[in-house]
KEKE-3310 file (N, C-alpha, C; in steps of 0.2 Angstrom, whole numbers, plus 5000, padded with zeros to 4 digits):
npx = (5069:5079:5097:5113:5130:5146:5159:5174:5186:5203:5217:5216:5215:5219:5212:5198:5187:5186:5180:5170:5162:5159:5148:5141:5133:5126:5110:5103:5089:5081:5095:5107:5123:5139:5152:5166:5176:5191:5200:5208:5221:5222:5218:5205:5194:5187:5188:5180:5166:5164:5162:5150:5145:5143:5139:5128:5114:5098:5089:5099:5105:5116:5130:5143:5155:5163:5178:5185:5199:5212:5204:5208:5203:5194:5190:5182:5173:5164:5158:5151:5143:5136:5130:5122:5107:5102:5092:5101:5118:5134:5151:5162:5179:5190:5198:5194:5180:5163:5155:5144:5127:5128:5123:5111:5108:5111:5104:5092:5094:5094:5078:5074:5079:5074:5076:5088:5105:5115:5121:5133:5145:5154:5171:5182:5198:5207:5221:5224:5227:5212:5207:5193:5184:5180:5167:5152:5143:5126:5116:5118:5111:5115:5123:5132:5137:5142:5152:5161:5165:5171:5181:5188:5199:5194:5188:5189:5178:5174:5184:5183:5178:5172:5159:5149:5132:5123:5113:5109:5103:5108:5121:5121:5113:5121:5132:5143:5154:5168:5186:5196:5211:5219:5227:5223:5209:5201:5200:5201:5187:5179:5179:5172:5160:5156:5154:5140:5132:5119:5112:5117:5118:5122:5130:5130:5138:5151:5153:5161:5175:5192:5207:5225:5236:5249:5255:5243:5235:5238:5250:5260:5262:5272:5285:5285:5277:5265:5266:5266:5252:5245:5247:5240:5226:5226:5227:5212:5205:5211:5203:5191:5186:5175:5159:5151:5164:5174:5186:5192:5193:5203:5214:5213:5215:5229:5239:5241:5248:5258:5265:5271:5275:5293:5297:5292:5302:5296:5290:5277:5265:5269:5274:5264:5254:5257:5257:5246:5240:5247:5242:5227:5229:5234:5222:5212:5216:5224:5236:5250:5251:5254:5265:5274:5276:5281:5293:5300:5302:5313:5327:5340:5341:5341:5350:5353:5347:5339:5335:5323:5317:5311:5304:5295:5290:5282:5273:5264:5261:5252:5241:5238:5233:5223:5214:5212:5201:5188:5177:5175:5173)
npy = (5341:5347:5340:5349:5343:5350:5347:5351:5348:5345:5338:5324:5312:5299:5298:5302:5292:5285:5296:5299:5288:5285:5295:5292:5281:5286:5285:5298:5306:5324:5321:5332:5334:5343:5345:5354:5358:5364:5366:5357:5346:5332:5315:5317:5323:5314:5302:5303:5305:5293:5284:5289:5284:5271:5266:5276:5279:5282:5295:5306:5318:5328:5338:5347:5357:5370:5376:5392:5398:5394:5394:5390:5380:5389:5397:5389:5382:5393:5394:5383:5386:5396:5389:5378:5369:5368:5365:5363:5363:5356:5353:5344:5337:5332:5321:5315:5306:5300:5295:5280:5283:5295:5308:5307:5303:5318:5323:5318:5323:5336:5337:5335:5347:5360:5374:5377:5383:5377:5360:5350:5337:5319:5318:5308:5301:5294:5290:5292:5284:5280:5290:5298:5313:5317:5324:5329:5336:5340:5349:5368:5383:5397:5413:5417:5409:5397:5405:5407:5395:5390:5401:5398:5388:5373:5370:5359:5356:5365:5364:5364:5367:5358:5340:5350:5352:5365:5377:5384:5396:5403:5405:5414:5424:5431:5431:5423:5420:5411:5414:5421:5416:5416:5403:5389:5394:5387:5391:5405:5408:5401:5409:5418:5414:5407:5420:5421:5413:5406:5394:5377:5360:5343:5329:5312:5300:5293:5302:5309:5304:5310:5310:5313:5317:5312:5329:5336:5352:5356:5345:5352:5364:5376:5385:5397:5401:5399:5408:5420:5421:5418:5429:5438:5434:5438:5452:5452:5448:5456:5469:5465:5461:5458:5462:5449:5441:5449:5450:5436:5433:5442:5439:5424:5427:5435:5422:5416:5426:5428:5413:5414:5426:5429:5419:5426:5437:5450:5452:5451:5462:5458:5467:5477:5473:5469:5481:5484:5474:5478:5489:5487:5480:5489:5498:5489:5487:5477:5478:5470:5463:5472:5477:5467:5464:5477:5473:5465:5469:5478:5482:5478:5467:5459:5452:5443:5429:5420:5429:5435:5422:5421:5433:5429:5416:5421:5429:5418:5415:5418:5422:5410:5409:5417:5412:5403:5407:5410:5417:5418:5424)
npz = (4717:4705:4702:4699:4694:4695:4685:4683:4668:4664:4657:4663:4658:4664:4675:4674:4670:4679:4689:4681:4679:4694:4695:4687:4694:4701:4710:4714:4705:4697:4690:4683:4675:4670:4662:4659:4646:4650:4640:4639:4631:4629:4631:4637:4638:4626:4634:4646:4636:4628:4641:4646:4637:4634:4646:4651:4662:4656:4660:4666:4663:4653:4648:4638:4639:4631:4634:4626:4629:4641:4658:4669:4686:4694:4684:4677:4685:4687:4674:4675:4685:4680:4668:4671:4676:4687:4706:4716:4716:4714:4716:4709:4708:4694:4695:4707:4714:4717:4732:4733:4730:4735:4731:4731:4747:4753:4749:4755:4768:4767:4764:4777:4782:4774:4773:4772:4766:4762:4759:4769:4766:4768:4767:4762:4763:4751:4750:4761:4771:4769:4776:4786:4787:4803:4808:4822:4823:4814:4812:4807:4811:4809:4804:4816:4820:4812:4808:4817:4820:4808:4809:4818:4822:4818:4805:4795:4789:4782:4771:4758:4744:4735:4740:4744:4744:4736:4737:4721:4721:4730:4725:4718:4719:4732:4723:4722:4715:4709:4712:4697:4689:4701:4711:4725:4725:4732:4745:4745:4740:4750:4762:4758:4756:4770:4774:4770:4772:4781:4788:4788:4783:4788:4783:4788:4783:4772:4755:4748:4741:4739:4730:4730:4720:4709:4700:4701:4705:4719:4722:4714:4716:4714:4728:4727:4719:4727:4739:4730:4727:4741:4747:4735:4740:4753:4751:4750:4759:4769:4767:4769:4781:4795:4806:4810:4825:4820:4827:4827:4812:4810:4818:4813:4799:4800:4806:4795:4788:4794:4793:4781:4779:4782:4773:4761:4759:4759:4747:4735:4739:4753:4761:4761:4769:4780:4787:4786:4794:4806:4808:4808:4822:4832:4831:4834:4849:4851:4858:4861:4851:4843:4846:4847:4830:4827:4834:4828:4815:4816:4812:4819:4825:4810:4809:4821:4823:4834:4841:4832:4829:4842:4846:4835:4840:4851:4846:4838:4852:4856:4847:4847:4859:4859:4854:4859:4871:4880:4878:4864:4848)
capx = (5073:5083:5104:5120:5134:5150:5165:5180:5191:5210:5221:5216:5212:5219:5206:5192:5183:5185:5176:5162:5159:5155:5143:5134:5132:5119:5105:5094:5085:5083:5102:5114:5130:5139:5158:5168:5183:5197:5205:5212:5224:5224:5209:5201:5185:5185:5185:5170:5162:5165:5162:5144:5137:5144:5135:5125:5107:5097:5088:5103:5106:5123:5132:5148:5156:5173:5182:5191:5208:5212:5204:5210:5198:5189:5184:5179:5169:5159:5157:5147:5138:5131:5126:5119:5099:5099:5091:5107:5125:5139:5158:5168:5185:5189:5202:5191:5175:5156:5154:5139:5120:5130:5121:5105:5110:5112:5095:5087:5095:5089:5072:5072:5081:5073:5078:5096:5108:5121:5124:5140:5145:5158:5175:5187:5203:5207:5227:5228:5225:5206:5204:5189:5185:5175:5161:5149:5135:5120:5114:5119:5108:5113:5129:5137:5139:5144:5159:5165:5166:5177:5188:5191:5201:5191:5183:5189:5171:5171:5189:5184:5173:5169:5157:5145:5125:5123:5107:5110:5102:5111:5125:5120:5110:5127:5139:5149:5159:5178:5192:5198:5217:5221:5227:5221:5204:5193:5205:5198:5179:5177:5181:5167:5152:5154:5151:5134:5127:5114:5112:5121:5115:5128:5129:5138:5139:5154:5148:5167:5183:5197:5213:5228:5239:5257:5255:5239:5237:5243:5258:5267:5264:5281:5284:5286:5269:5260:5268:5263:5246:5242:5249:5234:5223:5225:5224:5207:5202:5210:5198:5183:5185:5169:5157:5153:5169:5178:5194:5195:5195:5210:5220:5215:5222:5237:5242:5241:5251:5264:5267:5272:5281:5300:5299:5291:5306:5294:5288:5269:5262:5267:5278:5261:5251:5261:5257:5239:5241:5250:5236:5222:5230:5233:5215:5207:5218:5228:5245:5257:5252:5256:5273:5281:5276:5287:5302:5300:5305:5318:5334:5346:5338:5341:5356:5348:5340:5338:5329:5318:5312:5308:5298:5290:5286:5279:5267:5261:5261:5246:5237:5233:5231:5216:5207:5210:5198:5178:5173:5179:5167)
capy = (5347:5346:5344:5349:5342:5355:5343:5355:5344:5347:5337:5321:5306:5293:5297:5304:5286:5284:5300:5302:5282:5287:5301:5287:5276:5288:5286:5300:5310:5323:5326:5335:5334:5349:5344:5360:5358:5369:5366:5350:5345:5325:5313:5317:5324:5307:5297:5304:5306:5286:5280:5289:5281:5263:5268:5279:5279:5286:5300:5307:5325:5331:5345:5347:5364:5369:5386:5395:5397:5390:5399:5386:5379:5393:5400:5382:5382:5398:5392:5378:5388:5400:5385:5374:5373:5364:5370:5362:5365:5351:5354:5338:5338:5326:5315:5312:5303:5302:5287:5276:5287:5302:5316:5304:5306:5323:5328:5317:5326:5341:5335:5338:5354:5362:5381:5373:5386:5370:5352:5347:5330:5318:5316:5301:5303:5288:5291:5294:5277:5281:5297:5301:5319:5316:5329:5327:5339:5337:5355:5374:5387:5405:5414:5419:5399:5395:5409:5403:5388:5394:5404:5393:5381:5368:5371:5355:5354:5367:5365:5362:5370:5350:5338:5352:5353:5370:5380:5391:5404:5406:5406:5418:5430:5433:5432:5419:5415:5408:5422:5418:5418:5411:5396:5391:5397:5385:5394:5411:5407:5398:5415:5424:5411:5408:5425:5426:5405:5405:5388:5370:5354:5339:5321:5309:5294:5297:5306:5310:5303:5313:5308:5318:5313:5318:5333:5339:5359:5357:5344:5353:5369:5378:5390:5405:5401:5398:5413:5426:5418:5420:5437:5442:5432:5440:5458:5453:5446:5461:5473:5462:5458:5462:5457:5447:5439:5453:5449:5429:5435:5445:5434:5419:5431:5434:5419:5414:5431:5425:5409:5417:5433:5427:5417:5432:5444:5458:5453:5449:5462:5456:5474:5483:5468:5470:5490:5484:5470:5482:5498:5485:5476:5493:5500:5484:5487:5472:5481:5467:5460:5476:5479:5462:5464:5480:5473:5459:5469:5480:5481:5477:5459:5455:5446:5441:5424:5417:5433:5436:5417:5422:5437:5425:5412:5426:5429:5412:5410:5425:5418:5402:5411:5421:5408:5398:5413:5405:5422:5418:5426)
capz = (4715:4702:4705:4691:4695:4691:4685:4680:4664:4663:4658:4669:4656:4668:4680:4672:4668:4688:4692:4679:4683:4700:4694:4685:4697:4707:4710:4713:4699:4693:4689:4677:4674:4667:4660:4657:4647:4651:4633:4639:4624:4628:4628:4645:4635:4622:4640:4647:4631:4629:4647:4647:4628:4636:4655:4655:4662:4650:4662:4667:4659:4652:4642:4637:4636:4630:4635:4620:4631:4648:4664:4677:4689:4695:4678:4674:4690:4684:4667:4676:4688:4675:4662:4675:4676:4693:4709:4720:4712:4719:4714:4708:4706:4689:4697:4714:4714:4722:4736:4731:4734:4739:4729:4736:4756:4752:4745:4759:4770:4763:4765:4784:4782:4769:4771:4772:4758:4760:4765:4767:4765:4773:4763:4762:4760:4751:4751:4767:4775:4773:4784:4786:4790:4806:4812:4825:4822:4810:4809:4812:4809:4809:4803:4818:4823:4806:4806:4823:4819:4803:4811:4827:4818:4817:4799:4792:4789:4776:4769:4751:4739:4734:4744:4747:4741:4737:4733:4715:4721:4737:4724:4713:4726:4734:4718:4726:4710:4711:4710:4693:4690:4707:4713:4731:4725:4736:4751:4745:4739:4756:4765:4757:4757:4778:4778:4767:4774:4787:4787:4785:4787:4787:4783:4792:4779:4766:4749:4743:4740:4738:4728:4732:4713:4708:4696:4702:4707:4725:4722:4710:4715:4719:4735:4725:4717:4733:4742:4727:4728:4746:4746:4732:4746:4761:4752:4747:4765:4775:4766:4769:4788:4796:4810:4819:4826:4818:4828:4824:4807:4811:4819:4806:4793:4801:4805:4788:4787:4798:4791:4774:4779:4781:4766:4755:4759:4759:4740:4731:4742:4758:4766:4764:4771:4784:4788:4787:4800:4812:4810:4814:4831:4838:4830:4840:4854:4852:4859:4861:4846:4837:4848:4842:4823:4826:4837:4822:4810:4818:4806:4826:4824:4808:4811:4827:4820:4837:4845:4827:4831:4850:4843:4833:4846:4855:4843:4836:4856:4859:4843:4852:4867:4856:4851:4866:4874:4881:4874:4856:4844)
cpx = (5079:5093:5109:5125:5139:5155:5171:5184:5194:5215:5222:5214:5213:5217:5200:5186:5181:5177:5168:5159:5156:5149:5138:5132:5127:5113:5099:5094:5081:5091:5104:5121:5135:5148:5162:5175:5187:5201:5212:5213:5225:5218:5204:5191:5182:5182:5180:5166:5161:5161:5154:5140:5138:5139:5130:5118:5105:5092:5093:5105:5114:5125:5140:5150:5161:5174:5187:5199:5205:5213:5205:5203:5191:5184:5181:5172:5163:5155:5149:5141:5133:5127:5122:5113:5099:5097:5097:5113:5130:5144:5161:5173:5185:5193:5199:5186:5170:5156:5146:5132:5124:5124:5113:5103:5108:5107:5091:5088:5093:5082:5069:5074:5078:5074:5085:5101:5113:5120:5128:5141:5152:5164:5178:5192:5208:5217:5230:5226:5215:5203:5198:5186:5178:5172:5156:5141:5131:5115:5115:5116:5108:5122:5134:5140:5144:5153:5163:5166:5172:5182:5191:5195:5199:5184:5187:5182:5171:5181:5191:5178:5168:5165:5153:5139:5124:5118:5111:5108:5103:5117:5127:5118:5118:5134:5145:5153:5166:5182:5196:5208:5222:5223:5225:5214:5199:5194:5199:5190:5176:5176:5174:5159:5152:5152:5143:5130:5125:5112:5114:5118:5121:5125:5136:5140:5146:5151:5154:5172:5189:5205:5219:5236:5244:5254:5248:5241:5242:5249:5261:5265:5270:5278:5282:5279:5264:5261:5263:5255:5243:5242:5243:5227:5221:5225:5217:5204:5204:5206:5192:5182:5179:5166:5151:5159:5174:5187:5196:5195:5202:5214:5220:5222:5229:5241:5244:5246:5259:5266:5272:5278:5287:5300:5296:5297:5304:5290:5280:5267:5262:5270:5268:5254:5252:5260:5250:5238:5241:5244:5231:5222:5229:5225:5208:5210:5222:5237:5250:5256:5257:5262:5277:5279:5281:5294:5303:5302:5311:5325:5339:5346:5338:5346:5357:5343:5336:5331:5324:5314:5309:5303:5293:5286:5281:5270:5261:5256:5252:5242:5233:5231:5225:5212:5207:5204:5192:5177:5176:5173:5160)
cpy = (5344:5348:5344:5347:5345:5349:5349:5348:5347:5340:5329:5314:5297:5294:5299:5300:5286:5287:5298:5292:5282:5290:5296:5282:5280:5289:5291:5305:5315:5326:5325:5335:5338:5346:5350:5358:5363:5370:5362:5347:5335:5322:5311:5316:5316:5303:5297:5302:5296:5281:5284:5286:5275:5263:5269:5279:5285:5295:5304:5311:5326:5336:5347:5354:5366:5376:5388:5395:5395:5395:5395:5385:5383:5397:5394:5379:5387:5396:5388:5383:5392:5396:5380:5375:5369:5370:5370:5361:5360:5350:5347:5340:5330:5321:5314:5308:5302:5294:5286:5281:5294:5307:5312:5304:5313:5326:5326:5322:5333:5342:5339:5344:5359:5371:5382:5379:5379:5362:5350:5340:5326:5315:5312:5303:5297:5287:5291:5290:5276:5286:5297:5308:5318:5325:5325:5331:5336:5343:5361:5381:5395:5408:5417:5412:5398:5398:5408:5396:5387:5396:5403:5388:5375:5369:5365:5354:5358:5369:5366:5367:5363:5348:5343:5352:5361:5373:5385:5397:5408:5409:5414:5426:5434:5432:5430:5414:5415:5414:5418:5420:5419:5403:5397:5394:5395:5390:5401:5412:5405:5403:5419:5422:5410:5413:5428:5418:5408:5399:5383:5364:5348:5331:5317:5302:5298:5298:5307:5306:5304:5307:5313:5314:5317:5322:5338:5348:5360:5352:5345:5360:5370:5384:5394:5407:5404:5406:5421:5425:5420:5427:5441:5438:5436:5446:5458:5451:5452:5467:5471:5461:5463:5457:5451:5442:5443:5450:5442:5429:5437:5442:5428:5420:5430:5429:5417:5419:5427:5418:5409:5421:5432:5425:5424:5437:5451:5459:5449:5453:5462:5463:5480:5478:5469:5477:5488:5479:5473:5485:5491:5480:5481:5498:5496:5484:5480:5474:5477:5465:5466:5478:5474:5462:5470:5479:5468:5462:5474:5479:5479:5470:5456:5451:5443:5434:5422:5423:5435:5428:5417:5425:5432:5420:5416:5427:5424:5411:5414:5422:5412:5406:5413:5417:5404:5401:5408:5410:5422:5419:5427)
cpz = (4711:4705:4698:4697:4691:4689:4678:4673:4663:4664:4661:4664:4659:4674:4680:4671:4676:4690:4689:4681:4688:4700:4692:4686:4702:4707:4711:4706:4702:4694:4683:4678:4668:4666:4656:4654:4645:4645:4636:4633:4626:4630:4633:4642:4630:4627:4641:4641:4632:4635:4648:4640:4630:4643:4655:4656:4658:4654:4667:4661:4657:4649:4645:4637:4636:4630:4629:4624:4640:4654:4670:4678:4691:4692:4675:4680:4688:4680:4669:4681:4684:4669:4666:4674:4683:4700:4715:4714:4717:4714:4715:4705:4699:4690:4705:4709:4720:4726:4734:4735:4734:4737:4734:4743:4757:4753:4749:4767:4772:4765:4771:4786:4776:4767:4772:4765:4756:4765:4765:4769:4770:4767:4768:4758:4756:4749:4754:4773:4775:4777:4782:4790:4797:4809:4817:4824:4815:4807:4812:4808:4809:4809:4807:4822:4819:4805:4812:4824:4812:4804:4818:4825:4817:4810:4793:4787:4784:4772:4762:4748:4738:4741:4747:4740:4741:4733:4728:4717:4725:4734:4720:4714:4729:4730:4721:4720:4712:4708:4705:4692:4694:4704:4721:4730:4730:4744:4752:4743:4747:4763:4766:4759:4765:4779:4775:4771:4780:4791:4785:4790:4784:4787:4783:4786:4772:4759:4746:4743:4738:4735:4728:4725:4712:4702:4695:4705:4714:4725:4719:4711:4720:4725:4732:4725:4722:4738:4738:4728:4735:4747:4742:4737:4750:4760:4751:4756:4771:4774:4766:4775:4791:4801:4807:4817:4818:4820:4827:4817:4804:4812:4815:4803:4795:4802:4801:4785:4787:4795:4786:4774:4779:4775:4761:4757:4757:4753:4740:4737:4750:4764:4768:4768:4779:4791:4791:4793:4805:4814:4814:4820:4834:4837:4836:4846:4857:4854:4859:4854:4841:4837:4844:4835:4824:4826:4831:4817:4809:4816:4813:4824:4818:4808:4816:4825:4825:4843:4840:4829:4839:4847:4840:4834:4850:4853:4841:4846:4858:4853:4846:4858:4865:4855:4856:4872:4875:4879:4867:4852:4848)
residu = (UNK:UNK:UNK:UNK:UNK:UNK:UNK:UNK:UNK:UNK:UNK:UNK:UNK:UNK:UNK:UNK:UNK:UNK:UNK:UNK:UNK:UNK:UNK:UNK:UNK:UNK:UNK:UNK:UNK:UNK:UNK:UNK:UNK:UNK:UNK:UNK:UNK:UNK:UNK:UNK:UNK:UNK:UNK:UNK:UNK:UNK:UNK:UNK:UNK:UNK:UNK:UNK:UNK:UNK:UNK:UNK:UNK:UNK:UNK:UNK:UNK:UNK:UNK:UNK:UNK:UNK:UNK:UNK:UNK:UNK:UNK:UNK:UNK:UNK:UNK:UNK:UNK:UNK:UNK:UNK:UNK:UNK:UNK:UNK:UNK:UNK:UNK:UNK:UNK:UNK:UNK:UNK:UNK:UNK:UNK:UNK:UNK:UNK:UNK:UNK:UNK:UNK:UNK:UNK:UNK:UNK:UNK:UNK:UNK:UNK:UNK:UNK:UNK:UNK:UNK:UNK:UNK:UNK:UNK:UNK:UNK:UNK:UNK:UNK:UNK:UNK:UNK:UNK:UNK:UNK:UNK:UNK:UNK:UNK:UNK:UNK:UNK:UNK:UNK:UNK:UNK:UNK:UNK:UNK:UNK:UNK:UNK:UNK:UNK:UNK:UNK:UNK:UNK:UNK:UNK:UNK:UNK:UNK:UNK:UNK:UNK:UNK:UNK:UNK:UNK:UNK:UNK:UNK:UNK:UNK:UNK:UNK:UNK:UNK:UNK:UNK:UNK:UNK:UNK:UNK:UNK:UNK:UNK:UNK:UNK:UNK:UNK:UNK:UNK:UNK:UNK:UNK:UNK:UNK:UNK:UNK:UNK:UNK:UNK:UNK:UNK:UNK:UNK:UNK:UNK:UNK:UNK:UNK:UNK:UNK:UNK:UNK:UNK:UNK:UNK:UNK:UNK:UNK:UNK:UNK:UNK:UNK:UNK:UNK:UNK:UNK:UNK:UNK:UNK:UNK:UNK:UNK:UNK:UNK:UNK:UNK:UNK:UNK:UNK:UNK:UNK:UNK:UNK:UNK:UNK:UNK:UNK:UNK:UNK:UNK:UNK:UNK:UNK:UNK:UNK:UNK:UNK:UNK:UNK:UNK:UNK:UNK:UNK:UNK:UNK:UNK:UNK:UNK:UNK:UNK:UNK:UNK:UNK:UNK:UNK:UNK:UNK:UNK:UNK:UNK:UNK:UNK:UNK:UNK:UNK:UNK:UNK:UNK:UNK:UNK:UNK:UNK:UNK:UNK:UNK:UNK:UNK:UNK:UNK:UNK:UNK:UNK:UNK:UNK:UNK:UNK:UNK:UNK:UNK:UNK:UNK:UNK:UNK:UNK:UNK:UNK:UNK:UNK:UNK:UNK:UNK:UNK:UNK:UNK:UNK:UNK:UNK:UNK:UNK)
# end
């Protein structure tokens, strides 16, 4: 089975030789390699171009493709998902890179799973002393595991859009392109595919290595940024909530809610987020939750900072208490 490798290019020339080196250091066949550039103005696309006529094995597929104006990441992801011919799709960042065999492990992997929609792989943090994202399982087959295992806080495991093997036509079938116009896209993409997989098979060998580089999307993006951005998030996720595990859905979200709310002062969104929150605690019969979102907003307390952070402890404190439940999902 053929595999395409996605490689988004913006902007990245002092790390683009890294990545696409990596890419052509693997060994299995047949693979493509889909290089999208974003209308990257500096000489990221030269690099590549360069570093595969001096490299490159000669059965190893390419194609270059250049976006008239600049759709971020997620329209750069698309691009690749619709020009792609491969029968598995694997998302590289252009300042990361693939650990030796990775797409190889991967597709072996595969082999013994063969109705598998995804594999995911084992990232390395290579900035962060070498972390390794440990998992222990090897295989989970059916999508009410999959989404309790997501919404239990333990979804390290699916944290990235990157470092997964993903069948095309899993992609495609279920129109699982990137929300363009975001930042935080793999955040909100990640949300919709645990709820269409059925299956995932995992590999313990590392397959990534993450680089975490000054000027990259997440270290410069500012609060405000991230604030208006979650805000167009979380209305798209409270109109999608659905079973099973309906209510670890709900309380994910609002966590995510609650993190945010103070700093938004009510703006990108978040006052009618807020309405929506409330209606579905006391809808599910979650009462205290729905009491302290109220005492929480109670104009007596705003000059109250010490009783607005009680309320809030209160809340955060029932949250864990939810997911700390034996009947969770």
């Amino acid at each position: 089975m053929k595999v395409s490798i996605i490689i988004p290019v913006y902007h990245v020339e002092e790390y683009i030789e890294r990545c696409v080196l990596s890419v052509l250091k693997q060994t299995y066949r047949p693979l493509e390699v889909v290089l999208v550039d974003d209308c990257s103005n500096d000489k990221s696309i030269e690099i590549a171009k360069r570093t595969i006529e001096e490299n490159s094995p000669t059965s190893t597929e390419f194609q270059f493709i250049k976006h008239e104006k600049n759709l971020g990441q997620s329209g750069a992801r698309n691009t690749g998902i619709r020009n792609s011919t491969g029968d598995f799709l694997y998302f590289l960042d252009s300042d990361d890179e693939l650990a030796d065999d990775a797409i190889n492990n991967m597709m072996e992997k595969q082999k013994g799973f063969p109705e598998v929609e995804i594999i995911q792989g084992t990232m390395v943090h290579a900035l962060d002393n070498g972390n390794v994202d440990v998992n222990h399982m090897s295989f989970v087959k059916d999508n009410r595991s999959i989404r309790k295992l997501f919404f239990s806080r333990n979804s390290f495991l699916l944290e990235s859009a990157c470092d997964k093997l993903i069948k095309k036509s899993f992609i495609l079938c279920n129109n699982l392109f990137f929300k363009e116009g975001i930042i935080l896209e793999d955040y909100h993409w990640l949300n919709y595919m645990v709820k269409k997989v059925n299956q995932i098979a995992f590999v313990f060998q590392p397959t990534y290595i993450r680089y975490l580089r000054e000027g990259s999307t997440m270290t410069s993006l500012t609060r405000e940024r991230e604030i208006r951005n979650i805000g167009i998030i979380l209305k798209d996720f409270v109109v999608s909530i659905d079973e099973p595990c309906y209510d670890e859905q709900l309380f994910t979200y609002y966590n995510k809610f609650l993190t945010y709310y103070g700093a938004s002062k009510g703006e990108y969104g978040f006052n009618e987020l807020y309405v929506t929150f409330r209606n579905l605690f006391f809808r599910r019969k979650f009462y205290k939750m729905g009491i302290l979102m109220i005492l929480y907003r109670k104009r007596f307390f705003y000059k109250e900072a010490n009783i607005k952070a009680r309320i809030r402890g209160y809340m955060y404190h029932n949250i864990n208490a939810f997911f700390e439940r034996k009947d969770c999902c």
